[in-house]
Structures are given as C-alpha cells and as structure tokens.
C-alpha positions as CSV (number, residue, x, y, z in Angstrom):
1,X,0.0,0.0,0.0
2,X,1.3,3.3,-1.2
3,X,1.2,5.5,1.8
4,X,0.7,9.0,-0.7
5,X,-0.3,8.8,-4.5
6,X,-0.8,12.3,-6.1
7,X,-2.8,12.9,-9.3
8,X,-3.8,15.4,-11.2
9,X,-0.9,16.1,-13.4
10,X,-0.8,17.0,-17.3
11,X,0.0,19.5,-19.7
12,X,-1.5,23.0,-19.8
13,X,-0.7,26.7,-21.9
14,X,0.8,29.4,-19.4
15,X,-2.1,31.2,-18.0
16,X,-4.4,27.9,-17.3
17,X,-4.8,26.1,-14.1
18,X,-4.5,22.5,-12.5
19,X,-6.0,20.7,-9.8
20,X,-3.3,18.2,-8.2
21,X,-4.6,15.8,-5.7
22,X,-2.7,13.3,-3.1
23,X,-4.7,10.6,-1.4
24,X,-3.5,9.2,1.8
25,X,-4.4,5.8,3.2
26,X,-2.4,4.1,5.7
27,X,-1.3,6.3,8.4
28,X,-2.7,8.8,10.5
29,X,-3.6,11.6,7.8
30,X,-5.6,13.7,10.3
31,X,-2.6,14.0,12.6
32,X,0.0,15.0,9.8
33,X,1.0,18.4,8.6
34,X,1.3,18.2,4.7
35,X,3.5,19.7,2.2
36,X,3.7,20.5,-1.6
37,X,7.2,20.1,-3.1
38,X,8.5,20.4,-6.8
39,X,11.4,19.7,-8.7
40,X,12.3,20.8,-11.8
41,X,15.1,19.7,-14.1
42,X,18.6,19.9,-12.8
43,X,17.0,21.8,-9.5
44,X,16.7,20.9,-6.1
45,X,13.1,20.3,-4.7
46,X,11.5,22.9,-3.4
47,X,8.8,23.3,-0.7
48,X,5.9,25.2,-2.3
49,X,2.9,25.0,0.1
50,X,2.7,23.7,3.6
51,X,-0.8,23.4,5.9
52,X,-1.3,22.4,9.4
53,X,-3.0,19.3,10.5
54,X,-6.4,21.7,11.1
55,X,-6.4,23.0,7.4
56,X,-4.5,26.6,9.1
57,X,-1.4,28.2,9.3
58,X,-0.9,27.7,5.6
59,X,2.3,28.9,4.2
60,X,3.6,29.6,0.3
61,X,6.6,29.7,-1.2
62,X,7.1,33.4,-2.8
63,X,6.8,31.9,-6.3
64,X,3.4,30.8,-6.0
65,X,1.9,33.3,-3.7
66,X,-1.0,34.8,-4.9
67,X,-1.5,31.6,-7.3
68,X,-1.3,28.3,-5.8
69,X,-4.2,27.6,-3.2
70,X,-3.2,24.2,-0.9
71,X,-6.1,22.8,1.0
72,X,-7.0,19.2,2.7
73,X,-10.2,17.2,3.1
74,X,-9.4,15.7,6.6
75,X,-12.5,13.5,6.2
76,X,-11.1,11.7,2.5
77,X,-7.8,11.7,3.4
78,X,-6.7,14.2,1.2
79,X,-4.4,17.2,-0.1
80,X,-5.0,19.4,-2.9
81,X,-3.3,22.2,-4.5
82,X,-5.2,24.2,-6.7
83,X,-2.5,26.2,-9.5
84,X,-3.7,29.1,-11.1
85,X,-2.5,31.1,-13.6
86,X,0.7,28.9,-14.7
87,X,4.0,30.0,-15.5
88,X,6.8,28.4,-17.7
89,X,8.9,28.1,-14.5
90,X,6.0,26.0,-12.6
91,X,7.1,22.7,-15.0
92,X,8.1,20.5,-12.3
93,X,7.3,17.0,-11.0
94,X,5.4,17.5,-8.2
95,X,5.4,15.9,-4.7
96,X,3.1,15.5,-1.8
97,X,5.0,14.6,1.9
98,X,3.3,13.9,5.1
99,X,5.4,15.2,8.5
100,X,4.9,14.7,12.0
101,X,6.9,15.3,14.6
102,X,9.1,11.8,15.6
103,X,7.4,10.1,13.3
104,X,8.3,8.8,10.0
105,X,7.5,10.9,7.2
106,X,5.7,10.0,3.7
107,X,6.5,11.1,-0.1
108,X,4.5,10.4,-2.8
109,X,5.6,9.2,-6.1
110,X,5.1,12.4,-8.0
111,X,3.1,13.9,-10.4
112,X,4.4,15.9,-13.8
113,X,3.2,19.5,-14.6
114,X,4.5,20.9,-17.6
115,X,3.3,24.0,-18.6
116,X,3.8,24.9,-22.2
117,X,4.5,29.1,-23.6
C-alpha cells in the first residue's frame, strides 16, 4: 500500500490552471502536517505550500503566492493544491510529503506539470 499517490498532473498553456490531488491511506492523515514540493530539471526540490493538521497556518513559497491555493479534506484523506494562472517556470514534478513530529514521514511518487508558452 502506497502511503501518498498524487494525481492530477498534465499539460497545460501558461495562464491555465491545475488541480493536483494526493490521497493518503495508511497512516494517520488527520494527525500529519502536509506539504507541496517540486522539482524541476537539474534543481533541487523545493517546498511550495505547507498546511497544518487543522487545514491553518498555511504557508507559500514566494513563487506561487497569490496563485497556488493548498487545501486538505481531513474527512477523505486528502491534499489538494489548486494552481492558477501557470508560468513556464512552474514545470516541475510534483510531490506530496506527510510530516509529523518523531514520526516517519511519507512522499508520494510524484506527479508531472509541464506548462507549455
């Protein structure tokens, strides 16, 4: 059983928008704070969104503020990030990660956004 599998992925013009989606199943979802990364060819990954356990204390990476929208569905077991208005720059693979303090943490096996100019 794979702990995180995101979806949502695809190929969309600058200026459109995707929904990604991660579904959890096999650990305590509801007790996790989750995370969006991204990595991008020859980069590093890159925390993009983060939200507490509760749905709060959201936080963005300066690149996407104002764009990106991360939100969970503590009933489902899920994570979402909503991305608006895409840039060049957002083609990345994509990566959900579940984090709790002394406990082990999950990744997700990626999803690739490639937006095209």
């Amino acid at each position: 059983q794979v702990p995180l599998v995101e979806s949502g992925g695809g190929l969309v013009q600058v200026g459109g928008s995707l929904r990604l989606s991660c579904a959890a199943s096999g650990f305590p979802f509801l007790s996790y704070a989750m995370r969006w990364y991204r990595q991008a060819p020859g980069k590093e990954r890159e925390l993009v969104a983060s939200i507490a356990t509760w749905g709060g204390n959201i936080n963005y990476a300066d690149s996407v503020k104002g764009r990106f929208i991360i939100s969970r569905n503590n009933t489902e077991n899920m994570l979402y990030l909503q991305m608006n208005s895409l840039k060049p720059e957002d083609t990345a693979v994509y990566y959900c990660k579940g984090t709790r303090w002394s406990s082990p943490e999950y990744w997700g096996q990626g999803t690739q956004v490639t937006v095209s100019s």
